[in-house]
Steps between C-alpha positions, in 0.01 A plus 500: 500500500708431782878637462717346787845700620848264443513215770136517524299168464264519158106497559369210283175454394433253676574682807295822360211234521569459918468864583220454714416883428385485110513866405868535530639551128791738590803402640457876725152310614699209615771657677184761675330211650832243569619844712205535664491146529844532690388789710241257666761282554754734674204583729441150598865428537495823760266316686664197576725489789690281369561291185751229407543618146759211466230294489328219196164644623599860571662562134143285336306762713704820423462439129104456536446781723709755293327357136201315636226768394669523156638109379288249570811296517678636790627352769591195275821438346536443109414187321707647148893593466551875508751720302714422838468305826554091557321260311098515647506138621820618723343807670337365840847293584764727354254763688580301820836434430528845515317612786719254704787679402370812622405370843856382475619840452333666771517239774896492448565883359633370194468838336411842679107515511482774217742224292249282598190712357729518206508143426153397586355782258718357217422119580154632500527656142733198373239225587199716351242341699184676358356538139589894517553757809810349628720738538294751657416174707873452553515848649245498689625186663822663523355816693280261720863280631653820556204710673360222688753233574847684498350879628663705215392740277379364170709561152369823336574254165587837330169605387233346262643165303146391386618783194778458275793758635858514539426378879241190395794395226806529758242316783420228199909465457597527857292176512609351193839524637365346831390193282905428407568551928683825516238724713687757516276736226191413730688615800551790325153558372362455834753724693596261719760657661280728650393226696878455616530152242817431353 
């Protein structure tokens, strides 16, 4: 019922049973309402002056306001090990961990702020916070730290990677290569030399 594109976390049926919105049976239902879902979100984003997307709180909230009308479990992080990600028990301190780092990062200028972006989007994806959505929830935390916090243009990511494509299955290896420490794909993905990085 519901084919998933490589990379792409599998809907269970356990999960199909926590759409709050019953009559989805199509994956091209789910996707129509998580976009529009996201839409909302973008628009209350806009309207925030400011966000600390580097943030426990801020990452919880991002997840339930981009999925909230469609999962009733959004907003919370998984309680079951996923195809990747750290053990569940491990997610709220590795999670912290992290974030720590990348306060780290920006308070000394570790990395150059797109370098930055870079990492926290694949920490973001490597942890695998939520149940399902986290990479678009990755990138969307990604655009926020660069939009809001570091006044740059977001990625352009290189088009749509909720669909398999050549560009969804060199994003899915630029960050599998990220997992071993050589970023150097992802910088490449994300054109980060545009942003004068590296």
């Amino acid at each position: 019922m519901f084919d998933i594109p490589e990379g792409a976390t599998p809907i269970s049926a356990e999960d199909r049973q926590r759409l709050k919105i019953k009559t989805i049976s199509t994956r091209e239902e789910l996707n129509r309402w998580e976009q529009e879902n996201i839409n909302k979100a973008y628009d209350w984003i806009q309207k925030k002056r400011s966000i600390t997307i580097t943030d426990e709180i801020m990452l919880r909230e991002l997840h339930r306001q981009m999925f909230g009308m469609v999962w009733e479990w959004a907003g919370i992080y998984r309680i079951t090990n996923a195809n990747i990600g750290v053990e569940w028990p491990q997610i709220a301190i590795v999670l912290r961990q992290f974030l720590g780092n990348v306060s780290y990062w920006i308070e000394r200028r570790v990395y150059t702020e797109p370098e930055i972006a870079a990492r926290f989007h694949h920490g973001l994806v490597q942890i695998h916070l939520f149940p399902n959505g986290n990479g678009r929830h990755a990138r969307m935390a990604c655009d926020i730290l660069m939009e809001k916090h570091f006044r740059l243009d977001p990625f352009d990511w290189g088009g749509n990677l909720n669909v398999t494509s050549d560009v969804r299955n060199r994003y899915i290896e630029s960050l599998r290569t990220a997992d071993k420490g050589n970023f150097d794909e992802l910088y490449d993905f994300l054109g980060i030399e545009k942003y004068g990085g590296r």
